[in-house]
C-alpha positions as CSV (number, residue, x, y, z in Angstrom):
1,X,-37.6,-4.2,-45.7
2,X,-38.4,-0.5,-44.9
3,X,-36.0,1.8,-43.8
4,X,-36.5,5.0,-42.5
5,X,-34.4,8.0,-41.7
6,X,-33.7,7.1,-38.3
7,X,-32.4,3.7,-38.6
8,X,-29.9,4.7,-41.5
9,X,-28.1,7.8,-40.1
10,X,-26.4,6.1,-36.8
11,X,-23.3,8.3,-36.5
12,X,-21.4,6.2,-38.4
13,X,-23.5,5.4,-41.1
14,X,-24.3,9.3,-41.8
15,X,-20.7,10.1,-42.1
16,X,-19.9,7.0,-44.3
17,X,-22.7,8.2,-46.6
18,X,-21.4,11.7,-46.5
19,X,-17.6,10.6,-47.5
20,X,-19.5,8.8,-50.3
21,X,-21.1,11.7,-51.8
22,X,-18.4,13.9,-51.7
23,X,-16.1,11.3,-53.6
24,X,-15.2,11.8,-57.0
25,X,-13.6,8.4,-57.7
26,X,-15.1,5.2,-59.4
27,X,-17.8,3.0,-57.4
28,X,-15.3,0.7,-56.4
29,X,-14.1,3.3,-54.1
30,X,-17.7,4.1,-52.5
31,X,-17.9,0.6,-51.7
32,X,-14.3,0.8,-49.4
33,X,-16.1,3.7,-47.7
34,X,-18.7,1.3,-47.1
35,X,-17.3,-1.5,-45.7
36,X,-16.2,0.2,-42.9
37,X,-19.7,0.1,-41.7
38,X,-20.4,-3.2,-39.8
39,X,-21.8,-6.0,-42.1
40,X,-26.1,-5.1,-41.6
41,X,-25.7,-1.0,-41.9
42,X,-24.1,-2.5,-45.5
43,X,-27.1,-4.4,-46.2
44,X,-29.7,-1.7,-45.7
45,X,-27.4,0.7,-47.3
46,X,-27.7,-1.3,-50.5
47,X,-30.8,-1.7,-50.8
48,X,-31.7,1.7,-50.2
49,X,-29.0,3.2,-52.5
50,X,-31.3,5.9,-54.1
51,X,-33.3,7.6,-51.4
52,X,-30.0,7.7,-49.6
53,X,-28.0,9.6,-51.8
54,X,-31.1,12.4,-52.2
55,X,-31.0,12.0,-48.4
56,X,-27.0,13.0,-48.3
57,X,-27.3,15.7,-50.5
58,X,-30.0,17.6,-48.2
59,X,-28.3,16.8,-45.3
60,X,-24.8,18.1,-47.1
61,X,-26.4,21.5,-48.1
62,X,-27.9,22.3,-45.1
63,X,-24.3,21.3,-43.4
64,X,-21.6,22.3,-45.5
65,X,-18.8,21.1,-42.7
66,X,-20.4,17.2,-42.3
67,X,-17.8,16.1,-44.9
68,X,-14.9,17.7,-42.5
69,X,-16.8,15.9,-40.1
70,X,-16.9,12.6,-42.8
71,X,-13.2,12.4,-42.6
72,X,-12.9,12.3,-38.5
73,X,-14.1,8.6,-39.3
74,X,-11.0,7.5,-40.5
75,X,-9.0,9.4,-38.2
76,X,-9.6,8.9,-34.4
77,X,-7.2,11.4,-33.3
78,X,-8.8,14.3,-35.2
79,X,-12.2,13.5,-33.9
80,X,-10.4,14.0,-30.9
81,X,-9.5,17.4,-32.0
82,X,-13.3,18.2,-32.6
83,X,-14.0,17.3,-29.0
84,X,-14.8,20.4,-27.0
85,X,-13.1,19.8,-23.5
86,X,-11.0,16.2,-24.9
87,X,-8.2,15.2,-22.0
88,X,-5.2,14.2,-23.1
89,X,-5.3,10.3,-22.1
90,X,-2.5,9.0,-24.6
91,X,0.8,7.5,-23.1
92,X,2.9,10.6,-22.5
93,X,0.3,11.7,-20.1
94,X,0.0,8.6,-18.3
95,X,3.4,8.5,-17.8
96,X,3.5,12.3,-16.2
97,X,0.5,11.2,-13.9
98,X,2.5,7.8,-12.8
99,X,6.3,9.4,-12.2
100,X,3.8,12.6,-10.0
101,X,2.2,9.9,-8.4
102,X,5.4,7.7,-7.6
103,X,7.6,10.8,-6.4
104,X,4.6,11.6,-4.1
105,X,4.9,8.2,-2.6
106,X,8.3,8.4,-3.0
107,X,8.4,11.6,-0.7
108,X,6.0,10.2,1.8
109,X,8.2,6.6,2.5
110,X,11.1,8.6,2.5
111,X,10.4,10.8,5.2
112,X,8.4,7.8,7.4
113,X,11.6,6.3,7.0
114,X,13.6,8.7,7.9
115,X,11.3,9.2,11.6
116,X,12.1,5.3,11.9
117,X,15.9,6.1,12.2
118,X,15.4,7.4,15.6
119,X,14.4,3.9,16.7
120,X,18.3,3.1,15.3
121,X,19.7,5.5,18.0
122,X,17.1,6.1,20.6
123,X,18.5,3.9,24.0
124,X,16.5,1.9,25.6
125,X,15.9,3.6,28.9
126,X,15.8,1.2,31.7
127,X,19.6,0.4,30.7
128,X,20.4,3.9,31.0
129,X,18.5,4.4,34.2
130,X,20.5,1.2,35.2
131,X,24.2,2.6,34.4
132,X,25.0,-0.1,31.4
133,X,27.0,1.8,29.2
134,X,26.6,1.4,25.1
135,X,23.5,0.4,25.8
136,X,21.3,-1.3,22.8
137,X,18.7,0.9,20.7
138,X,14.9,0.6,20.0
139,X,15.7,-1.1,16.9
140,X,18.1,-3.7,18.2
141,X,15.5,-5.2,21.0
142,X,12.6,-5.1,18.1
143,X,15.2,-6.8,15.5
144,X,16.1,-9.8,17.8
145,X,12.6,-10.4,19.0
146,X,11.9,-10.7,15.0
147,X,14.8,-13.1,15.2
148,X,13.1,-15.2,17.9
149,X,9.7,-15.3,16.1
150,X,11.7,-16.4,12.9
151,X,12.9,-19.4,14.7
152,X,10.5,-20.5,17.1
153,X,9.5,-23.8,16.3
154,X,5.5,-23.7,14.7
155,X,2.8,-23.1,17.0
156,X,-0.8,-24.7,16.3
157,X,-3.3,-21.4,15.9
158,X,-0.1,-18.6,15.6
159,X,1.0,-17.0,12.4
160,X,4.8,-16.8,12.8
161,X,5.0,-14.2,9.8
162,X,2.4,-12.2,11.6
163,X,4.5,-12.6,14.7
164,X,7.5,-11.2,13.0
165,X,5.7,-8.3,12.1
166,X,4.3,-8.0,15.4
167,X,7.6,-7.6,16.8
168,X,9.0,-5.2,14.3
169,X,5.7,-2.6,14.7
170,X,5.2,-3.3,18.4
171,X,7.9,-0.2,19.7
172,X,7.7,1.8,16.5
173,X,5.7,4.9,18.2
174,X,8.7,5.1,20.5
175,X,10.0,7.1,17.3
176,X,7.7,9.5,18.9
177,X,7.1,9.4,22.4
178,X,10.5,7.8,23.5
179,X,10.9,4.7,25.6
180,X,8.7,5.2,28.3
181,X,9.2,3.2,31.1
182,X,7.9,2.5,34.9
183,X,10.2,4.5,36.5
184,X,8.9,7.7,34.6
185,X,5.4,7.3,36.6
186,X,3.4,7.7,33.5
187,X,0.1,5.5,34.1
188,X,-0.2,2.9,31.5
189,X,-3.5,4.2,29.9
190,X,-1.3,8.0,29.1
191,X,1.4,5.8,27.8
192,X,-1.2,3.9,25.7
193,X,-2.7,7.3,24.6
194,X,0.3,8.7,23.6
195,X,1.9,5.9,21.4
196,X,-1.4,5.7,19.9
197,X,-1.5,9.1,18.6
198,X,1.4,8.1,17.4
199,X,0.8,6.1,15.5
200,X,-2.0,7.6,13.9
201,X,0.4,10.6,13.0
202,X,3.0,8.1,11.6
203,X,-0.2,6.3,9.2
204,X,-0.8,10.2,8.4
205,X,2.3,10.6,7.3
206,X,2.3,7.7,4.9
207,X,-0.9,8.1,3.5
208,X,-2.8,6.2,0.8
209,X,-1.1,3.5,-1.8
210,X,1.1,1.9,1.5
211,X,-0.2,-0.6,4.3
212,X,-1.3,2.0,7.1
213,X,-4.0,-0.3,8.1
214,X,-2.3,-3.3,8.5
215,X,0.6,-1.4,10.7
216,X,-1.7,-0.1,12.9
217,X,-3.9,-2.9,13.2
218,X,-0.7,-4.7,14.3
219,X,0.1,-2.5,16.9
220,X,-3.4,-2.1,18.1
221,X,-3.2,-6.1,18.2
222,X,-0.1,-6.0,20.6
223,X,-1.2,-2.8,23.2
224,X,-4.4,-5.1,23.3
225,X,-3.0,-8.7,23.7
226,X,-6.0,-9.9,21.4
227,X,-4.5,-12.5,19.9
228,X,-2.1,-15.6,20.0
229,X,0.2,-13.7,18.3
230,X,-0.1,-10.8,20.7
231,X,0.8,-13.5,23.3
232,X,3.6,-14.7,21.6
233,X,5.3,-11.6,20.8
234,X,4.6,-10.3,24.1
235,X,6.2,-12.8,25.7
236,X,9.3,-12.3,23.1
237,X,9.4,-8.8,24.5
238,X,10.1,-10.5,28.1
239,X,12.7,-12.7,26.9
240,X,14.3,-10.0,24.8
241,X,14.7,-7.9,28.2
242,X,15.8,-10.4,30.4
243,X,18.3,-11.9,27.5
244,X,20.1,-8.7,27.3
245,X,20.2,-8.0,30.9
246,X,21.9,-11.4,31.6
247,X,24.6,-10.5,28.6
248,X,25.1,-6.9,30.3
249,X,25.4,-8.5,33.7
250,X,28.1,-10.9,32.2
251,X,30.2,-8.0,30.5
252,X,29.8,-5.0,32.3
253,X,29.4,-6.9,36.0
254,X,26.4,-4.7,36.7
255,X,23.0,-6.1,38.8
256,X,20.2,-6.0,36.8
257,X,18.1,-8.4,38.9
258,X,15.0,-5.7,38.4
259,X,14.2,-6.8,34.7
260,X,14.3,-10.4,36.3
261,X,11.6,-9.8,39.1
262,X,9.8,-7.3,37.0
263,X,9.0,-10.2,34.2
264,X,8.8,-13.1,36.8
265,X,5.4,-15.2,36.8
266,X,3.7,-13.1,33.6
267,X,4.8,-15.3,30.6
268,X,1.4,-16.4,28.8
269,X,2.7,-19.3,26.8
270,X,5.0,-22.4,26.9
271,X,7.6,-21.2,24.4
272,X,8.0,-17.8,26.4
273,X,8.5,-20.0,29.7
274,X,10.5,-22.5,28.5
275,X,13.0,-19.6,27.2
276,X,12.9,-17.4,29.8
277,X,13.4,-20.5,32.3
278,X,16.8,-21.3,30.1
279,X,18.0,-17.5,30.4
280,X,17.2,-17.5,34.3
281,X,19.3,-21.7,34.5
282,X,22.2,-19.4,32.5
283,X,22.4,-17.2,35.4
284,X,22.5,-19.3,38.0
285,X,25.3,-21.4,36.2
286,X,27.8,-18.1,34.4
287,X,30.0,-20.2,33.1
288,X,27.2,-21.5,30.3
289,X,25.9,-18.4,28.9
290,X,28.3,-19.2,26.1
């Protein structure tokens, strides 16, 4: 077989036959150095023994460093060395780039988080345009209405995990904006700007490596009613409203008949009718609303 210069100096091969040179022990030891070369380099090697070795000499005085650069064969992490702009991709430094990259997201939930708390201890404002005194928050109406989709019996063509989603997102720009109701006389397409802007700053804030997508793509689902879910949960929303007003009518004696007119004839599906017509049956009979 011929063999010609090309073929038998691969990287690996040249620095193999380099190490062999340069060694002054037995041939048993040459032929360790060459087994580390892959099982056909070994072949041609053989039967080319002679004109190699004149070959390595050349090449070894014209290149007095190629047996420092023999040795990097055996040892990975000083060819590293020899690398001109290497990067430092061993454990230690994959750690570092992991704990930077968790305290970032760390610092990013944290402070998301901490904007949700004002959904904790913002009031609801038609109760407090109504009188009712320790009124419930943001984050108690969302938190039942997750309740409600929880238990709701299963209904064909609705995702009840979505729905409980649904209802947790559905209010969260109001850790923005504020509860903004009809009796502030902001038209429903400002309101709708506004909470979406919101929401956009609140995905901001979060940033990549959490679900921003799916958070907004909920809410966007709900302002839009585009869905069964949306349906659902809206209709949730209704019986939320008129389920507290009946329990703040019964312990604080106030009239809260507006929430009741203000929902009556505009629930979109049988579940939301059938509850809202057992909270309004409660009303008319006090003595069952426990």
């Amino acid at each position: 077989m011929g063999v010609s210069r090309a073929s038998l100096f691969s990287p690996l091969s040249h620095r193999a036959l380099i190490s062999l040179s340069s060694s002054s022990s037995s041939s048993s030891s040459s032929i360790l150095c060459f087994r580390r070369v892959n099982q056909k380099s070994w072949q041609i090697l053989r039967s080319a023994s002679s004109s190699m070795a004149m070959m390595v000499r050349a090449d070894r005085d014209q290149a007095p460093d190629a047996a420092a650069e023999a040795s990097c064969v055996d040892s990975p992490s000083s060819a590293s060395a020899l690398l001109p702009n290497s990067v430092d991709t061993g454990p230690a430094a994959t750690d570092a780039a992991s704990s930077a990259s968790a305290a970032g997201s760390a610092a990013s939930a944290i402070q998301f988080l901490t904007l949700c708390q004002r959904l904790k201890t913002t009031k609801r404002a038609g109760w407090i345009n109504h009188g009712v005194e320790h009124s419930e928050s943001i984050a108690d109406h969302m938190y039942r209405m997750a309740v409600m989709a929880i238990i709701t019996n299963d209904v064909p063509g609705v995702n009840k995990d979505r729905c409980v989603k649904m209802a947790i997102v559905h209010d969260i720009a109001e850790a923005i904006v504020g509860d903004i109701t009809p009796a502030d006389g902001v038209p429903k397409e400002e309101k709708s700007r506004r909470e979406r802007a919101a929401i956009d700053d609140m995905c901001n804030m979060l940033g990549k490596g959490f679900s921003v997508d799916e958070l907004r793509e909920l809410w966007n689902e709900y302002e839009t009613n585009a869905s069964p879910e949306a349906k659902l949960v809206k209709d949730f929303d209704k019986v939320e409203m008129i389920l507290q007003a009946l329990e703040y009518e019964s312990a604080q004696g106030k009239d809260l008949d507006d929430f009741f007119r203000s929902t009556a004839g505009k629930f979109q599906t049988d579940v939301g009718r059938a509850w809202a017509g057992e909270i309004i049956a409660r009303r008319n009979r006090p003595a069952q609303l426990s």
